[in-house]
C-alpha positions in Angstrom: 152.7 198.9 199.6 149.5 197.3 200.9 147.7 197.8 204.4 145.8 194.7 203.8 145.3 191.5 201.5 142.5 189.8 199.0 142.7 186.5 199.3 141.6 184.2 195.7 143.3 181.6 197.3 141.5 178.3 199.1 144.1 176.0 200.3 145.6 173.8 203.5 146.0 176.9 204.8 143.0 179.0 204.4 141.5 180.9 206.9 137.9 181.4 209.2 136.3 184.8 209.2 137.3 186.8 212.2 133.3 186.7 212.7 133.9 182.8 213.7 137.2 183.3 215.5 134.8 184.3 219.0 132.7 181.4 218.6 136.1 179.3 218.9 135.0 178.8 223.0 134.2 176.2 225.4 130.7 177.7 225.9 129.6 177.5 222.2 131.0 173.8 222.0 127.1 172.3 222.8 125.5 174.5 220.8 127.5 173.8 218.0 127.6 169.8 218.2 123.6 170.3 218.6 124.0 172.9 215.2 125.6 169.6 213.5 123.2 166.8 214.6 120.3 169.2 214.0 121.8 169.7 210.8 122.4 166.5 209.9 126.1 167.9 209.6 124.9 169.8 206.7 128.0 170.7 204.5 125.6 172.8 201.9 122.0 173.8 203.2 119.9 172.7 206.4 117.9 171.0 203.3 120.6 168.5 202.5 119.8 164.8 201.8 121.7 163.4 204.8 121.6 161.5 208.0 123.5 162.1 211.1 124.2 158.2 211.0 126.1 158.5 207.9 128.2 161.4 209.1 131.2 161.6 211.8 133.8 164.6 212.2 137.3 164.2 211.4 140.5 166.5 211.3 140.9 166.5 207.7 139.9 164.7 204.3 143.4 162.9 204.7 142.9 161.5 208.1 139.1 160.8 207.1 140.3 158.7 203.6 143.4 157.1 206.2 140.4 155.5 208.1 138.4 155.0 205.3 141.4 152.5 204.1 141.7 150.8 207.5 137.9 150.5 207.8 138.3 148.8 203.9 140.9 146.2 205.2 139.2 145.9 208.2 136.6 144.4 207.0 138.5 142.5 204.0 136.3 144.6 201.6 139.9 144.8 200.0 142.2 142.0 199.8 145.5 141.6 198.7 145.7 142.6 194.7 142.6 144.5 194.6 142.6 147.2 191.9 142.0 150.8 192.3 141.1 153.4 189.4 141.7 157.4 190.3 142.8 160.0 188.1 146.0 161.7 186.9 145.3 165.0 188.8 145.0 163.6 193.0 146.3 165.4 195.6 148.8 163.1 197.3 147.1 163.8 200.6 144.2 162.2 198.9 146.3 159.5 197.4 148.2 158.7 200.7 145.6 155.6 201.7 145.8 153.8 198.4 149.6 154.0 198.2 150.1 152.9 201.7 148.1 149.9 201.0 149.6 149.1 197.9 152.8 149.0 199.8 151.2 147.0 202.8 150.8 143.9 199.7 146.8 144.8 200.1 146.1 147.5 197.0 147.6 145.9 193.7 147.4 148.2 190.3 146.3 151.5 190.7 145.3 153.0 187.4 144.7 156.4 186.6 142.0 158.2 184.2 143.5 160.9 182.2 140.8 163.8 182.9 140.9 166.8 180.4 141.7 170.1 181.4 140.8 173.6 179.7 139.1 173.8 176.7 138.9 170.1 176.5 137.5 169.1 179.8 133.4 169.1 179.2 130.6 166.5 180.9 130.6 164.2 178.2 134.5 164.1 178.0 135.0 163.4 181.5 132.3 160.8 181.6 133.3 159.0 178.3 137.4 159.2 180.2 136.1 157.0 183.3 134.1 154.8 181.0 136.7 154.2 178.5 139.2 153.0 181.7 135.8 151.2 183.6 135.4 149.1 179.9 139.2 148.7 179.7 139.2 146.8 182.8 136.4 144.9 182.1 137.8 143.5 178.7 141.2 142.3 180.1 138.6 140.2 182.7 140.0 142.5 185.5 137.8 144.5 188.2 138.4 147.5 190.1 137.3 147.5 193.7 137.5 151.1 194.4 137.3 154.3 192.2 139.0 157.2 194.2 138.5 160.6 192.6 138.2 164.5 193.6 134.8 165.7 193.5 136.8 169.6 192.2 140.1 168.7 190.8 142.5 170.9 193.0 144.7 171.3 189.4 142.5 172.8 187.3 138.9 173.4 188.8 137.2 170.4 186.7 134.1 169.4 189.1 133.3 166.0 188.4 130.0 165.1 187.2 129.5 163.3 190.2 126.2 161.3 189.6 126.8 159.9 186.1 130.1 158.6 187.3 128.6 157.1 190.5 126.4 155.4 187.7 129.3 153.8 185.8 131.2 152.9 189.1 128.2 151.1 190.1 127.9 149.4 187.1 130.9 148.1 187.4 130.8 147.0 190.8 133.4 148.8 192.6 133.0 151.4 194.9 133.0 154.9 194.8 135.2 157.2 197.6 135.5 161.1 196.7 137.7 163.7 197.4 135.7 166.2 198.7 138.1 168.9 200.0 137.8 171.2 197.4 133.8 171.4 197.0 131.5 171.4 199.9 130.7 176.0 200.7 132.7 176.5 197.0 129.7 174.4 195.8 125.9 173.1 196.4 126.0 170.1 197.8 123.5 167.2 198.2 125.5 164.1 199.4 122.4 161.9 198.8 122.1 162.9 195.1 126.1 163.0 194.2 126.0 158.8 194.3 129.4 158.6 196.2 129.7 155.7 198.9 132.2 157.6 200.6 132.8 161.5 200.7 135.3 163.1 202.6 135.8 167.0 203.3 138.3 169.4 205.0 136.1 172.0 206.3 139.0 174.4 206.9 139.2 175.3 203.2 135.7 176.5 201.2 133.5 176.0 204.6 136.1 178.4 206.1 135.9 176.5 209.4 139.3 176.1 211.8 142.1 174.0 210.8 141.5 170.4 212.0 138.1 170.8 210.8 136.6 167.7 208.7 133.9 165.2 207.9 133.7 161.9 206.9 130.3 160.7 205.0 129.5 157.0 204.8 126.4 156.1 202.5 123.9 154.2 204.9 123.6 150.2 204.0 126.7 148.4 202.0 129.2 151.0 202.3 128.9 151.3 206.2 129.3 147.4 206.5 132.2 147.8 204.1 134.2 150.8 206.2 135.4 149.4 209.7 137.9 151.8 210.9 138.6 151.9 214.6 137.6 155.3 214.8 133.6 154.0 214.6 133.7 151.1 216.7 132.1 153.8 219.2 129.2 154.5 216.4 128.5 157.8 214.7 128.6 160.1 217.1 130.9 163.4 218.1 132.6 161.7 220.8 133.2 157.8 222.0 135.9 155.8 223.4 137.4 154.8 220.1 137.6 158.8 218.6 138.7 160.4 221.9 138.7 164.1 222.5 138.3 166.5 219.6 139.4 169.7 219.8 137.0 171.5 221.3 137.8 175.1 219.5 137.4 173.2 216.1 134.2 171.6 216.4 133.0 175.2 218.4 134.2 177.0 215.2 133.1 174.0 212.7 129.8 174.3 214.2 129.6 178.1 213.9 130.4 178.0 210.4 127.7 175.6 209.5 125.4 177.6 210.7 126.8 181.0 208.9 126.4 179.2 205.5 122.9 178.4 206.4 121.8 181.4 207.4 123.2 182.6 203.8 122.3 180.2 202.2 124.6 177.4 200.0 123.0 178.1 196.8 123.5 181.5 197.0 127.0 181.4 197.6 127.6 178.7 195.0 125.4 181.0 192.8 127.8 184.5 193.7 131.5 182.2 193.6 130.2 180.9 190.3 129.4 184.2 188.7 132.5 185.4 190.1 134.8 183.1 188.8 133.1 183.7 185.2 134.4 187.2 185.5 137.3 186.6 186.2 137.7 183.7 183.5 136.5 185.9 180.8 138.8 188.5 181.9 142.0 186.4 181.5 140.4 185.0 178.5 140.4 188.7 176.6 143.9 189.0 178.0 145.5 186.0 177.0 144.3 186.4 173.6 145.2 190.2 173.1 149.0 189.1 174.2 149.2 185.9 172.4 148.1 187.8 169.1 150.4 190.3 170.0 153.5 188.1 170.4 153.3 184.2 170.5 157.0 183.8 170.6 157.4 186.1 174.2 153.6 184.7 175.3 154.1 181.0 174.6 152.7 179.0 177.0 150.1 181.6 178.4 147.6 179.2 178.8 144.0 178.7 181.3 143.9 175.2 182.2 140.7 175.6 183.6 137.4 174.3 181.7 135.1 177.5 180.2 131.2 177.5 181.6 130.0 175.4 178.3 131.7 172.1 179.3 129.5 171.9 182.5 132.3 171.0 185.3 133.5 174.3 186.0 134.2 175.4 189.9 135.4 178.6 191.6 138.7 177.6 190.8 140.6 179.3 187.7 144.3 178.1 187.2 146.8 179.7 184.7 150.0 178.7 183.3 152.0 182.3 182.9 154.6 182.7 180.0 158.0 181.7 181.8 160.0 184.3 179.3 157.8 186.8 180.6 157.1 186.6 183.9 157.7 184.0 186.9 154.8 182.2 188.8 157.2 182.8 191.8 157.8 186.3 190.9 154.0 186.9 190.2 153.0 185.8 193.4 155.1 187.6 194.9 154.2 191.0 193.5 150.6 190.5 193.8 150.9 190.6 197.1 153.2 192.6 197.6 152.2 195.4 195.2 148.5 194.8 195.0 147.1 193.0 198.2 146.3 190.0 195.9 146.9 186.5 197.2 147.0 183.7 194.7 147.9 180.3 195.1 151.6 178.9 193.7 151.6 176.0 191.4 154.4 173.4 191.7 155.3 172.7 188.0 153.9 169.2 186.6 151.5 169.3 189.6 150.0 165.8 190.4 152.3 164.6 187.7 150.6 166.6 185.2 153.0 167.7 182.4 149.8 170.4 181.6 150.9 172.4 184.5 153.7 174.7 184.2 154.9 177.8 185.7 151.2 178.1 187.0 149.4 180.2 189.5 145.6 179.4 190.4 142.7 181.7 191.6 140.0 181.4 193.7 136.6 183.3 193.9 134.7 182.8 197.0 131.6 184.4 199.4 133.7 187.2 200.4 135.3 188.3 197.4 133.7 191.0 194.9 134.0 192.0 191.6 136.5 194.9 192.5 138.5 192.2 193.9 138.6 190.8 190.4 139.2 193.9 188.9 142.3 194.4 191.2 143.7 191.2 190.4 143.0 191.7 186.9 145.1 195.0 187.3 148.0 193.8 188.8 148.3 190.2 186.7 148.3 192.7 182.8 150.5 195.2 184.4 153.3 192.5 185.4 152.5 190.6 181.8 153.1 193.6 180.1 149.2 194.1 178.9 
């Protein structure tokens, strides 16, 4: 039985470093707002290419993309049977905006690009996916008005190149609103650069901030004339009349954390949870194949669903489909933690309406885990597959 836990798990329910939790007080909460102007609400490195105007906080990427949808209707940027294009692999928080206004009469069609996943999912085949569906469009004389998509696909790790499908978007016209939940402190980040309109992020997951944590990024110019929520009619600023009162913990503890990662320094975690997660992929690499050669008939469906380094869109995320005659994703979980301190995430099957995902766990390396971590989850995973 285990004292204590590792966590390889970054979810809804993360947690902040016991190093923050004392910051969580009234007499920090200054401090940390001027931390996040000074900043220019940096979500990476006090270098990011940012403005303060183009950032407010929010509790979450949901609630940020819920106004992001009013501010769109708002301002009739979309009107009643405007398109959408996302991908097959959303988390439904993320979805909720779209499918509220397609209900509402306001979103019509909303398409999906198939994104690959493991082997398959490289740059050039994620790119060539959202052109084929942006061309598709344009052919049957239709036009999107929005492209909604993850930045890190919370499925199977893919990190979207960002910039060359900003490009496309672009080119087509529409505009471009990301998912940002699973990136910004797993990541670099330069908002500037990534060529998204709209970027949302729950800071209570990779920024390890306090639930209720969250940002809200509108590109300066177009975009900012385009998003009319409520929520700004007060400007861009920490408080007004049309946000109310935030929590004052949570921007106390948002604001501490900010300053943590600067102070290490967002490359250099992105650099170590990178590294990291390449461990532990080539790990369950050699392990998968020594079982599968050993018995594909017990082993079938022992799978990584996550994309290896050479395709270019890889994230501190690894996820992996178990063997169901083998052993349970439930029952893994389960004895990971109990049995070896190891906390993994578990997968509903057909996650995001993905028939790819199935009896899956998925695994998370971050700033605070270390290669004996890896080891020990490595330990416990061949032991319960019968290595």
């Amino acid at each position: 039985m285990c004292t204590h836990s590792i966590h390889v798990i970054m979810s809804s329910f993360s947690f902040a470093p016991h190093v923050v939790t004392p910051h969580v007080r009234y007499n920090y909460l200054l401090q940390s707002i001027r931390t996040l102007l000074s900043h220019s609400l940096t979500l990476a490195e006090p270098s990011i290419h940012t403005d303060v105007d183009e950032m407010v906080l929010t509790p979450s990427t949901t609630v940020a993309l819920n106004m992001v949808g009013e501010g769109l209707v708002s301002s009739k940027f979309l009107r009643p049977g405007a398109r959408a294009l996302t991908t097959d692999q959303e988390h439904g928080g993320g979805t909720a905006w779209l499918t509220h206004w397609q209900t509402a009469g306001v979103v019509g069609p909303i398409d999906k690009v198939a994104v690959p996943y493991g082997l398959g999912a490289t740059a050039a085949s994620v790119i060539a996916a959202f052109g084929e569906a942006l061309q598709r469009a344009e052919a049957a004389g239709e036009k999107y008005s929005v492209v909604f998509a993850s930045h890190v696909l919370t499925t199977t790790g893919v990190a979207l190149p960002l910039v060359d499908i900003a490009s496309l978007v672009h080119a087509h016209g529409a505009m471009f609103v990301v998912d940002g939940a699973q990136a910004p402190g797993g990541l670099s980040l330069d908002l500037h650069a990534t060529g998204a309109d709209v970027y949302t992020v729950s800071a209570h997951k990779w920024l390890l901030a306090p639930t209720g944590s969250g940002l809200l990024y509108l590109r300066a110019g177009r975009t900012q004339r385009a998003v009319l929520p409520t929520y700004l009619d007060g400007g861009y600023t920490a408080y007004s009349t049309s946000t109310g009162t935030l929590p004052l913990q949570t921007v106390a503890g948002l604001g501490y954390v900010l300053d943590m990662f600067a102070g290490l320094g967002m490359d250099r975690v992105a650099a170590h949870n990178l590294a990291l997660r390449e461990v532990l992929y080539s790990a369950l690499t050699e392990m998968v194949a020594s079982l599968v050669a050993r018995d594909p008939a017990l082993y079938a469906g022992l799978e990584i669903i996550s994309p290896h380094a050479a395709g270019g869109v890889t994230s501190p995320i690894v996820a992996l489909n178990l063997p169901p005659a083998v052993l349970l994703n439930t029952d893994a979980c389960a004895a990971l933690s109990a049995d070896y301190g190891v906390v993994v995430k578990l997968m509903s099957d057909y996650e995001g309406g993905n028939d790819f995902v199935v009896n899956a766990i998925r695994m998370t390396t971050h700033v605070f885990n270390t290669r004996e971590d890896v080891s020990k989850l490595m330990t416990g995973l061949s032991t319960l597959l019968g290595a």
